[in-house]
N, C-alpha and C positions, 0 to 999 in steps of 0.2 A: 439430674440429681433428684433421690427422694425427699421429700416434705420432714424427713426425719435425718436427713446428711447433718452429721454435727461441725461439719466446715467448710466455705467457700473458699476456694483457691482461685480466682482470677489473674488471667495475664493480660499483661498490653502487650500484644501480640508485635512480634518484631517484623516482619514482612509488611502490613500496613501502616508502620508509625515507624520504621527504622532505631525502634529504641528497642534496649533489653529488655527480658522476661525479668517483671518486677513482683512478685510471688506478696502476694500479704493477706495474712493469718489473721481470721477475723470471726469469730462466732455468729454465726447468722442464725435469724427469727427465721418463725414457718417461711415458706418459700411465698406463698399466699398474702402475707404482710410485706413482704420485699417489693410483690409485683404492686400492691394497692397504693403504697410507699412512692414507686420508681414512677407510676403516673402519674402522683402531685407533680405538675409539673414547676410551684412556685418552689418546691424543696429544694431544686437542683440548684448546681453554681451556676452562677452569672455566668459561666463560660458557658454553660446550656444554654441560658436563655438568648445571648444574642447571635446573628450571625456574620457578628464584625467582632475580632478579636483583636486588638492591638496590646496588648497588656506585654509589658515589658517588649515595646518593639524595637526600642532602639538598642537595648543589648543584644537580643535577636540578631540585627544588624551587624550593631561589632562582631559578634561570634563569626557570622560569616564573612567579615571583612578579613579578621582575623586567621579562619581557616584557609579561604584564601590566598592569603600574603605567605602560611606556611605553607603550603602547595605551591606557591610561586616560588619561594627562594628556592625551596629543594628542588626542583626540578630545573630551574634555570641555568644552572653551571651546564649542565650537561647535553640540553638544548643547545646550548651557546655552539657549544664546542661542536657538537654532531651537525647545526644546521650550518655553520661556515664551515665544514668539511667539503657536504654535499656539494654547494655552490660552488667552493673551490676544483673540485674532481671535475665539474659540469662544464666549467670553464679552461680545463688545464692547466693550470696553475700547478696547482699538486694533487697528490693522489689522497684518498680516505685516509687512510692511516699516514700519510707523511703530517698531513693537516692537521688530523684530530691529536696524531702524537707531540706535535709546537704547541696547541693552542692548553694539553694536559699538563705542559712544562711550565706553560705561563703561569696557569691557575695554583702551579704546586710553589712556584720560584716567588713568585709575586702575584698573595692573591688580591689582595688590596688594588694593582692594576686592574686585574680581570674584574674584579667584582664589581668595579667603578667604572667601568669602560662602557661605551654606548655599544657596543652589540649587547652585553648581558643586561643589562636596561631595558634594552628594546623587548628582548625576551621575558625579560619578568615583570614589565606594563603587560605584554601581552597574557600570559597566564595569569594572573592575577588575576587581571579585569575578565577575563573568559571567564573565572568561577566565581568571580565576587556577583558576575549575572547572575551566574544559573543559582548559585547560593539565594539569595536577593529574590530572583521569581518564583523559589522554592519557599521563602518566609512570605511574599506578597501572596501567594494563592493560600498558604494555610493561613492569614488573617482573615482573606475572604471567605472562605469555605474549609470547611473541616471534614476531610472522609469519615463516613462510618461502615462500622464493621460490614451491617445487613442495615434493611429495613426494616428487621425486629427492633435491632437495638435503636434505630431513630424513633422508634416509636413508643418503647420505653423510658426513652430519655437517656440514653446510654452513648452520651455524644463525645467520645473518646480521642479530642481532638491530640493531636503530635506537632508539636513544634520544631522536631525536626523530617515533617511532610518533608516528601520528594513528588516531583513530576516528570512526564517523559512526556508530553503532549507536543503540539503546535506552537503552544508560546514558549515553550522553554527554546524547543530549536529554532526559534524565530528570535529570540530575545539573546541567545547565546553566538546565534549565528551572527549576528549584526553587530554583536558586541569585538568578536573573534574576527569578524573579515573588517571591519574598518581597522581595527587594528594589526590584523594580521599584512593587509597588504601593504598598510606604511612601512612595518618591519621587512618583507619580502623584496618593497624601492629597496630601501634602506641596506638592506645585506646586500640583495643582488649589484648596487653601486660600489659598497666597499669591498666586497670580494671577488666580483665579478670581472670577465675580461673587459667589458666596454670600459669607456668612460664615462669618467662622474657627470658630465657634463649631458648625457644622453638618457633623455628619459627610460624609462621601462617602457616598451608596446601595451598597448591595450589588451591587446589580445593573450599577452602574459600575464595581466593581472587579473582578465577573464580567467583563465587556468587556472592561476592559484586560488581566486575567491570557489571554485567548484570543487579545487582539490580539498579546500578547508571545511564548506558545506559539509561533502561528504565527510569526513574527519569527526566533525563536530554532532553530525547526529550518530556518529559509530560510539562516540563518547560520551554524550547525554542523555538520546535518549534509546537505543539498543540494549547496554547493559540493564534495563530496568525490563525490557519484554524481553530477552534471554533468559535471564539468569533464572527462573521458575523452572526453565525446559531444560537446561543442562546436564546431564544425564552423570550425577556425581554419586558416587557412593557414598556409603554414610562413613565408611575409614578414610574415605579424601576430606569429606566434609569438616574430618575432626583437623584438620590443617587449613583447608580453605573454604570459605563459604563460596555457595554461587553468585551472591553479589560482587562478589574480589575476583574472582574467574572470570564473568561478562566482563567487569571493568578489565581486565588486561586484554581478552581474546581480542573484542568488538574492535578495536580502535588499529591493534595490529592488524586486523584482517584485512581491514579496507585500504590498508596502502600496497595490496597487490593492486587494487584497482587507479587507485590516484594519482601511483607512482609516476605513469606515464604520461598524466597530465603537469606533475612539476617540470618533470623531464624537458617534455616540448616547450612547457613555458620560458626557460633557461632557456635553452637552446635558440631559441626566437629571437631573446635577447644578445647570446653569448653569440650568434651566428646570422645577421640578418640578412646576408646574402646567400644562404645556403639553398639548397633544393629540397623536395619533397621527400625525396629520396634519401638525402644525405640526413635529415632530420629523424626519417623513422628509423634507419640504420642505427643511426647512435644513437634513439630512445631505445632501442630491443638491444644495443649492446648495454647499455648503462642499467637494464632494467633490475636485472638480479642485486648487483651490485646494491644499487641505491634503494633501492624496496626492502633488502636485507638493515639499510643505514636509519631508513626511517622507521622502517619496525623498531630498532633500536631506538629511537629515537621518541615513537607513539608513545613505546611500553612505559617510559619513566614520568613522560607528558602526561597522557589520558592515561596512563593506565597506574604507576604508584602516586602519582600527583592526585587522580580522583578518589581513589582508596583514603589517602591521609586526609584529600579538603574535607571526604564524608565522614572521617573519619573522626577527626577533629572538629568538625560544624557537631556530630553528633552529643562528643562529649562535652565538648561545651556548655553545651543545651542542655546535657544530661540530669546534671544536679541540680540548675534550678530548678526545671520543670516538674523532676519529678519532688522536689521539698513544696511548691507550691499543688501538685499533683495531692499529695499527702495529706495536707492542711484542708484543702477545700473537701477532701472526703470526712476528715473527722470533723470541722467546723457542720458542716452539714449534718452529719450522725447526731452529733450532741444538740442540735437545737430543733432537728424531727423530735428524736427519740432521748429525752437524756436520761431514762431509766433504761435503755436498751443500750449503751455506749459502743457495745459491741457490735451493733447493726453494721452491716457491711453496704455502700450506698447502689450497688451493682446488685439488681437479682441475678440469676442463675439462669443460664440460656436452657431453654426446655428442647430444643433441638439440634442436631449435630450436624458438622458438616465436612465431607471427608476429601480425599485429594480426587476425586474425580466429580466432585463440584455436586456431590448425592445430598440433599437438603432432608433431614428428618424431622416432618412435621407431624406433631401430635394432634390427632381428633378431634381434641378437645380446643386446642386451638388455634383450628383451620379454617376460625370465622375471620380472624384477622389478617387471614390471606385472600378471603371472598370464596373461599373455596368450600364444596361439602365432606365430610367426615370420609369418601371414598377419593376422592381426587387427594387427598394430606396422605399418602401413601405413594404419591410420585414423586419423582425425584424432581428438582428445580426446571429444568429444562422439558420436561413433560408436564410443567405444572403452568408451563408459562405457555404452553402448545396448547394445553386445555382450557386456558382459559381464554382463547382467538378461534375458541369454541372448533378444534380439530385434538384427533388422540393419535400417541405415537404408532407409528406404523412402520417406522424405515428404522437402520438401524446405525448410530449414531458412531460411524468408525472413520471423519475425515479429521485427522490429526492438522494443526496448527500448519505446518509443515506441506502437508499436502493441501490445504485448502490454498495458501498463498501459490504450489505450484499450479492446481486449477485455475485461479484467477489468471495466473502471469500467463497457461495457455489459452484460456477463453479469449483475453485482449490482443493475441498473438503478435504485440511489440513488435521489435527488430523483425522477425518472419515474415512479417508481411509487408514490412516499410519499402524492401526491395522489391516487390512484386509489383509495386505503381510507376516505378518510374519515369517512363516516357508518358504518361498521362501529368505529372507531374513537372517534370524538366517543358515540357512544351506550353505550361500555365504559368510559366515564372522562372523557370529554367533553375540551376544547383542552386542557389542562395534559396530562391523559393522551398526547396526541398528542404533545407535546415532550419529557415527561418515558421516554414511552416508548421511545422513537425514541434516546434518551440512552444508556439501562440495554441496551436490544438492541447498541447500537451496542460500547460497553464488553465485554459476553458475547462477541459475534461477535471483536473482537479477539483474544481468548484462541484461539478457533476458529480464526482467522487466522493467530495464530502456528504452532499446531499443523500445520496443513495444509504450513505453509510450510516445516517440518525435514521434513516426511515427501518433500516435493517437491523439497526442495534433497539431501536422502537417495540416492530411488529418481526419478531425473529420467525417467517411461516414462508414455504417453498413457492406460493403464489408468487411472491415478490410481490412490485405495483400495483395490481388490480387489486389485491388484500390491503395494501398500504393506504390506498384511495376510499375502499370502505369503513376505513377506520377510521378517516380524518374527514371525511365530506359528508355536507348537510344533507338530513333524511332522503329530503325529495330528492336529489341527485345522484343516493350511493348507488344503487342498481345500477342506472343508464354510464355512470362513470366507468364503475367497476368493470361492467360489462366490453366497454371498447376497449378499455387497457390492454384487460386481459386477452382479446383474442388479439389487440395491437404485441403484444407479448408474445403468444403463442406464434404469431406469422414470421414476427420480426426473427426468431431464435432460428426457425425453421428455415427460414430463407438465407438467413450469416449461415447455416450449417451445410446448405448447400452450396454455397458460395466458398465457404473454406474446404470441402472435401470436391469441388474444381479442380481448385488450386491444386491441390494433393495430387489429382491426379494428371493435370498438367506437368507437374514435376516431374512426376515418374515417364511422362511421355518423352519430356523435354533429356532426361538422361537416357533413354533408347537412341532418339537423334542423335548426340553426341559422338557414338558408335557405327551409329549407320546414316553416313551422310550422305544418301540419296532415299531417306526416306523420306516422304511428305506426309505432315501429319494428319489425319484427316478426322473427322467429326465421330464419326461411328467409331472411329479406335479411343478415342478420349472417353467417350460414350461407355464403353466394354469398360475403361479400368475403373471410370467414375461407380460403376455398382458393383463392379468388384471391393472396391477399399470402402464403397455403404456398407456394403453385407459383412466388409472383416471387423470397421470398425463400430458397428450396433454388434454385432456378436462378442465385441467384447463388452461391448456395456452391460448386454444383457446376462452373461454368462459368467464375466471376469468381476462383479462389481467387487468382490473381497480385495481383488487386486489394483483399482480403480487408485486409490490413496497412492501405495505403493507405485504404479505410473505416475502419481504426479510428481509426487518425490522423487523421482528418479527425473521429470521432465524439468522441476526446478534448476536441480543441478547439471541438466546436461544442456537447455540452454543457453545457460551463463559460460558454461565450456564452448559448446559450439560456438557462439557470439565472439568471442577470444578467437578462438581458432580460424573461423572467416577472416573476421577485420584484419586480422594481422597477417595472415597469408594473404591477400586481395593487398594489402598495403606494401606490406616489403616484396610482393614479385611484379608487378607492376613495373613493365621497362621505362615507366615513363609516368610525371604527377604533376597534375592542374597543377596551376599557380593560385594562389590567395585570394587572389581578386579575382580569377575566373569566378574560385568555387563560392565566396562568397558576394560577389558584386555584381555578377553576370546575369543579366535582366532577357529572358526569354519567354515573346509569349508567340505559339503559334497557333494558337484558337480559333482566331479568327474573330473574337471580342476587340473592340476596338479600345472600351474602358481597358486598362492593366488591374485594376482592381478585382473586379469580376472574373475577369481571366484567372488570379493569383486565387481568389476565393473556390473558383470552378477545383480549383488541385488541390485543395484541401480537403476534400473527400479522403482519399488516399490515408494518410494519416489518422483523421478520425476513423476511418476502417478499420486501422490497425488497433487502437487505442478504445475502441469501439467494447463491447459486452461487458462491459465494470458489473452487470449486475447479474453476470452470470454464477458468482457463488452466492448471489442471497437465493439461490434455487435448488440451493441445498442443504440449505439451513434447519432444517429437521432432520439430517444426517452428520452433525457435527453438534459439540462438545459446546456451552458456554457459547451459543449463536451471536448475541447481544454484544458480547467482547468480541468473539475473533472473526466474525466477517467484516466489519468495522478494520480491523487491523492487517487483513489479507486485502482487501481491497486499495489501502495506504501502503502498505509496502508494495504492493503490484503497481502502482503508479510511479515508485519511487526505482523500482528496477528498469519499468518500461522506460526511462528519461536516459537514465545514464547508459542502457543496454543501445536505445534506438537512434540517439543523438549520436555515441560515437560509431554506430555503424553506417551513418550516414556519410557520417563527415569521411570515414577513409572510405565509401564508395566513392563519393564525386571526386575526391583525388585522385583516386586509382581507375576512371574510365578511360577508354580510349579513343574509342568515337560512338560519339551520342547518337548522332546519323543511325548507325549499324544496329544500334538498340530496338528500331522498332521496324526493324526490318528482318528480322534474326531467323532463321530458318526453325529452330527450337519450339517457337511457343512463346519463350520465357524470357524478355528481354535481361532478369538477373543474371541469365545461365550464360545470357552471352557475354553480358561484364564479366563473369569468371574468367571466362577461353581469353577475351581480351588481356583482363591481367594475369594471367598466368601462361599462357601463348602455348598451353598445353592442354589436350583432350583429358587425359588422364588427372590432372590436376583438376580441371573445371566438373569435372564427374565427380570426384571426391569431394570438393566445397558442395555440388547440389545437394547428391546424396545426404549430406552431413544434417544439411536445409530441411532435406526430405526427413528424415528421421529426426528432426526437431516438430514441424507440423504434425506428425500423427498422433502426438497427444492432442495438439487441438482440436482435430476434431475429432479424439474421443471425448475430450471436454463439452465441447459442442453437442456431440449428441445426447450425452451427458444432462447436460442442462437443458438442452430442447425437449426432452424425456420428461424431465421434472415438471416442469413448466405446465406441461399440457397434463401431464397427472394431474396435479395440483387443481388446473381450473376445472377438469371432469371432477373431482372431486365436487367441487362447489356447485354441479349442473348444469355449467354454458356450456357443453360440448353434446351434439350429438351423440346418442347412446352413452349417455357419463358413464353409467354402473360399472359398463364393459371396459372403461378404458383407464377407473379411479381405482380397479383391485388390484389389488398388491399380491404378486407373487409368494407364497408361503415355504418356497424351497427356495428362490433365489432372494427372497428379499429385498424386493424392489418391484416400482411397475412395470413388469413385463406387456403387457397390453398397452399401455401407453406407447412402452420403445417401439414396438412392433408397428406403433401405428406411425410413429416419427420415421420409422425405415420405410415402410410405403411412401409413405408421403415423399419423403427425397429420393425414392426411385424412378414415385412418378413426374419429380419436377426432372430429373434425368431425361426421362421422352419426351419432354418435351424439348432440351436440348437436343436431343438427337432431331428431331423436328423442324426448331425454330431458335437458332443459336441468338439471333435479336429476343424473341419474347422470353427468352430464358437470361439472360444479360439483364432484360427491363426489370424482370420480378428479382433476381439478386442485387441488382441496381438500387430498389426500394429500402432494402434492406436497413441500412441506415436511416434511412428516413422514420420508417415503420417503428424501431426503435426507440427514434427521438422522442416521436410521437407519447410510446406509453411511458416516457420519464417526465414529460412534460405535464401529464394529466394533475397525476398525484404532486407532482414538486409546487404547479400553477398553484392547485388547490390550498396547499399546505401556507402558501402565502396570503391570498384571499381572504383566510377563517385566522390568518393572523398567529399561525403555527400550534394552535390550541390542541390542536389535537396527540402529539409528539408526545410520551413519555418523559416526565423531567427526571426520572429516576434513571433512564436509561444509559448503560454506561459510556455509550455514548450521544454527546446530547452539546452544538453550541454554544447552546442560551440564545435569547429573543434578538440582540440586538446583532451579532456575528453571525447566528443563523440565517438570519431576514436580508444581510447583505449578499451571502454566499448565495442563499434561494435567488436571488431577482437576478442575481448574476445570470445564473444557471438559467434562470426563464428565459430572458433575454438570448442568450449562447442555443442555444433551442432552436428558440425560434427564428433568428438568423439560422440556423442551418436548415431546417424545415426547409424555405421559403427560398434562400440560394442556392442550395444540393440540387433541386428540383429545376435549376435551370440548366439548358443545353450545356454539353460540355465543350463544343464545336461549333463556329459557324463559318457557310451561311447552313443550316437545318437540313440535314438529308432524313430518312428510312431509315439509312442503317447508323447514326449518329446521335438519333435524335435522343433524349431523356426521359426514356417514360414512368420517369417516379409518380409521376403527377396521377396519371392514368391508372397504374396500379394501386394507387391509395387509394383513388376514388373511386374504383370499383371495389376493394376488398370493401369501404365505409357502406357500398349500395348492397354489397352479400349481408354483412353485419347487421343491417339496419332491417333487412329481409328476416332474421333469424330473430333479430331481437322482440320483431312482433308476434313472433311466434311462442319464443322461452322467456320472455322478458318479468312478467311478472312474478314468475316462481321463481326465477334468478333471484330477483329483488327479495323476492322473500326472507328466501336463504340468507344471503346476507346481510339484512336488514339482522337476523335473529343473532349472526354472527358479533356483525358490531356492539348489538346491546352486551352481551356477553363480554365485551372484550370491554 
């Protein structure tokens, strides 16, 4: 707006405050006297000055007690009736519609019975209290904290706090969840008793109410916190939008979607109950018959629950809120006008934002003033995302095309989940035997979170493709950033190089193990693995290097096609399987054939496996100079990639160890690939076990184009900075492809040449992919250690995402701790008594790559230092 606009139009913007566009006509002074104005900062309301808000908290309260209680009654008739159908169908009693059709007669005949009866009770404690939570943690976070627009307007005094805040975080689904599952599973006894076939008199199993609390989990984050990161990407026209917004679309899809996946966990949970002498068999049979059915009932069921129930709570908490806040909204702006200005009454208390910002996140910053950004009169001409690159003292060079969508399917292939949890197994079953493999895969999965979050502040922090060794020179003391920076980084570059060579093995192990299948008098031999391993290097850097436009698009495509494939195994390996563990095999069944006399060590030796798979979380912060809004959506591709890797690799566990035949035969298998042979086991067919590989096979070759992917980036990034032999050659960036071509090239030698050396020495190529994890742990540990040490001073508090001090500091020690227990046990034997071809040589590989490094570092060391010594000041 010019210095000469004769009116300010200001909105409270309804996407960050959930309230209407409240338009108010106000004559405004020079724009010059507004800004001189908006920095007293004694002028502002009281609501500025503090950053505790309680002012009318206890109506706040009511309101959402309130909106809740009306979300609870409407929805609970219809609950009632739909979830004592289910039960009843589950049990045979009667059929969906004979059920739901008595219990619609009751409520129409006698509603006064129904509405007073303990199942509709049970149901509308239950919803209630689920939103009177979320309600409740959505008024406690905006007391404490108030979002603002930008950093401008905090800095203006432009503190536009909303009393009807929402949140999708940690604590809503932690504070909802708990609310939802204590109460969810009393009601779950409770129905399952009075509709169910057992008797009353017979508890519910454990392992039932295990099912239900994970079916609700899941349920509960489809309902609280998903529709709030959907509904921005919803791809709605502006003619839909005049009927439905995106926030009322998330709210319905989100909540139905996930009971294709849940269904089958109610299912069994019933079934446990309703049948506890049945077999394995006889239980997945009647989950895959009842699935349609009952996932059609719950959708039914979700829609009016989460999905018009949270419409009307928001809907209703909104309006609520609406008219006081904004009468008291009103008054604090003229109260203020008239006792700044009371010959100017028309003063509007809002200056006028001198810069814009559009839907692809483009920040327009004026020259003049680009000192309040730290920035010079030529850097206020980049967009946000280039501004935030230049000032970690690097300029855009890549080009920023990884959609939301495809960053989360790179994550979910980098970690390569389920894909890889088969490919351990008889190193696994012989450390602890099945229970181990679930219970393991559980406790990795839980550590690796902590790890997950950590990653995710230092990425939402320092958004630069270095990853770690950037992260470290940004937070650690002068004298130590160099020598820090420096190990990270090349612990970084080795570590990626080595999972890549390790996961393009695999690859082509695969591809070997389904030639066998067909020709069983082949023996497979080193030199033939050899041949495919650099055949599937060469096809898969040729697409890195040549496909990158199409790089997203694969992962998009790799998101959805592993959640398919995952489906399509587990449930073929479960229903053809002539034959399935019992319960207590798969969970109780205590195997160690190590040769460790501790069981503990033994059990810790297999958990390698799992962290392998769950392994590269911080393979999308190395790409973060090629994506959108870095600081938000790596942070949230890494959280959901955790959140898929759980429920994808848990239940593919659990229907392998049911569905094997003999574990014996596993690591004896003529294939390769002890998976390959569970296939042919439960399906007792060639043709079948070649379909389920195959399927395998074309789920892993996005990893490791992910993989090289990221190992590409990685080593760009530190030649950039100068630790690299010949940097200049390996830091330029291709000007046709747009990308570092020189880098890839050098990432494809390098795994060609750890190739001859398998061809060679199949032990010294085993020890260096062996390290792999280690090497990794290594460079997460430097920066996380450090980050703890200096007392996390160094973090971004603005960053979007950001713990705070005291949740940070516990999640960091966690992680240290998780670290370095894996360090120091990874590293021991997997096998005893210690042979040559047995032994563990993580130890010996780290310690020679630390004697290369340290050789280099006295070489490049202080012009390393320099460098980013220059950088950090900058940043």
């Amino acid at each position: 707006m010019s210095p000469q606009s004769p009116e300010v139009r200001p909105s409270i913007h309804p996407t960050s405050h959930n309230l209407p566009d409240l338009q108010l006509d106000i004559v405004s002074a020079p724009v010059t006297k507004m800004r001189d104005w908006a920095q007293d900062k004694s002028s502002l309301p009281n609501l500025a000055k503090s950053s505790w808000n309680t002012k009318n908290l206890g109506s706040r309260i009511a309101s959402d007690a309130i909106a809740a209680g009306s979300a609870g009654i409407l929805v609970a008739p219809i609950i009632t009736i739909i979830d004592k159908a289910i039960i009843e169908n589950a049990s045979n009693k009667a059929t969906i519609t004979q059920s739901a059709s008595a219990s619609l007669k009751a409520l129409l005949l006698r509603p006064h019975a129904f509405l007073f009866s303990r199942p509709f009770g049970l149901i509308f404690m239950l919803y209630t209290g689920t939103y009177f939570s979320a309600n409740s943690l959505d008024t406690i976070t905006s007391t404490v904290t108030r979002p603002l627009a930008s950093s401008r307007q905090a800095s203006e005094g432009q503190d536009h706090y909303s009393a009807a805040h929402t949140t999708s975080g940690t604590a809503k689904f932690a504070a909802t969840s708990a609310t939802n599952l204590s109460l969810c599973v009393y009601k779950d006894n409770q129905f399952t008793k009075l509709f169910g076939s057992g008797t009353s008199a017979r508890p519910v199993p454990g392992i039932s109410l295990g099912l239900f609390a994970v079916r609700d989990m899941m349920t509960i984050f489809a309902s609280f916190n998903m529709p709030a990161i959907i509904a921005p990407r919803l791809p709605l026209t502006d003619s839909m939008k005049q009927y439905v917004s995106q926030a009322s679309a998330a709210q319905f899809l989100a909540p139905a979607a996930v009971q294709v996946v849940s269904t089958p966990l109610h299912l069994l949970g019933l079934d446990l109950y309703n049948r506890p002498g049945a077999t394995q068999a006889e239980r997945v049979a009647k989950v895959v018959r009842d699935w349609g059915t009952s996932c059609a009932a719950r959708m039914c069921r979700i829609i009016p629950a989460f999905g018009v129930g949270g419409v009307v709570n928001s809907t209703d908490r909104n309006r609520s809120l609406l008219c006081g806040w904004t009468c008291i909204a009103c008054w604090n702006c003229a109260r203020v006008t008239i006792e700044k200005h009371p010959e100017e009454t028309t003063l509007h208390p809002f200056p006028a934002p001198t810069g814009t910002m559009d839907s692809k996140n483009k920040q327009e910053v004026n020259v003049a003033d680009s000192s309040e950004y730290g920035t010079s009169g030529k850097e206020a001409n980049l967009d946000a995302d280039e501004l935030r690159l230049a000032q970690m003292g690097h300029k855009q060079e890549l080009t920023r095309h990884f959609s939301i969508m495809s960053l989360i399917g790179l994550a979910s292939t980098t970690t390569i989940s389920w894909t890889g949890l088969g490919l351990g197994l008889v190193t696994e079953i012989n450390a602890g035997g099945p229970g181990a493999v679930i219970y393991g895969f559980i406790l990795v999965w839980i550590l690796q979170c902590f790890l997950g979050a950590s990653l995710a502040e230092f990425v939402s922090s320092f958004p630069v493709e270095g990853g770690m060794y950037h992260w470290i020179a940004a937070i650690a003391p002068r004298k130590a950033t160099g020598v820090l920076s420096f190990y990270t980084g090349w612990f970084t570059v080795a570590g990626w190089i080595f999972t890549t060579a390790s996961t393009n093995l695999i690859y082509a192990q695969n591809l070997m193990a389904m030639i066998a299948l067909y020709h069983t008098d082949l023996t497979i031999t080193t030199w033939q693995t050899f041949v495919v391993y650099q055949g599937l290097n060469l096809l898969t850097a040729g697409i890195v290097m040549f496909g990158n436009r199409i790089i997203p698009g694969i992962n998009r495509f790799s998101l959805f096609y592993l959640q398919v494939a995952f489906l399509v195994i587990m449930i073929t390996v479960a229903a053809a399987a002539p034959s399935h563990r019992d319960a207590t095999f798969v969970f109780r069944t205590w195997i160690n054939n190590t040769g460790w006399r501790n069981n503990a060590i033994a059990f810790i030796t297999g958990l390698v496996n799992p962290l392998y798979s769950l392994g590269g979380l911080d393979g999308v912060t190395h790409i973060t100079e090629e994506m959108p809004r870095p600081s938000r959506n790596a942070p949230l591709a890494i959280a959901i990639t955790l959140a898929i890797a759980f429920v994808t690799g848990l239940a593919y566990l659990v229907a392998l160890m049911f569905s094997v035949q003999d574990y014996a035969a596993l690591a004896q298998t003529r294939t390769g690939v002890p998976l390959v042979e569970l296939f042919l086991q439960a399906t007792q067919t060639r043709g079948a076990a070649f379909a389920l590989t195959f399927i395998l096979w074309i789920a892993l070759g996005p990893c490791v184009v992910s993989s090289q992917l990221s190992s590409g980036r990685v080593l760009w990034a530190f030649a950039r900075d100068g630790a690299m032999p010949w940097s200049r050659t390996w830091s330029r960036v291709s000007s046709r492809q747009h990308m570092p071509l020189n880098a890839q090239l050098l990432v494809t030698a390098l795994m060609a040449a750890l190739g001859c050396l398998y061809l060679g020495s199949s032990t010294a190529f085993n020890s260096l992919l062996g390290s792999a994890v280690t090497i990794n742990n290594l460079a997460y540990l430097v920066p996380i250690l450090t980050n703890v040490l200096t007392r996390r001073k160094g973090l971004s508090p603005t960053a979007a995402f950001n713990m705070g001090f005291v949740k940070g500091m516990v999640v960091n020690c966690i992680t240290v701790v998780w670290l370095i227990f894996a360090i120091v046990f990874f590293s021991f034997p997997y096998y005893r008594p210690v042979e040559v071809t047995n032994m563990n040589y993580t130890c010996v590989v780290v310690g020679g790559l630390i004697i290369l490094l340290t050789g280099w570092w006295v070489y490049v060391g202080k012009r390393y230092t320099r460098g980013m010594l220059e950088r950090a000041k900058e940043e």
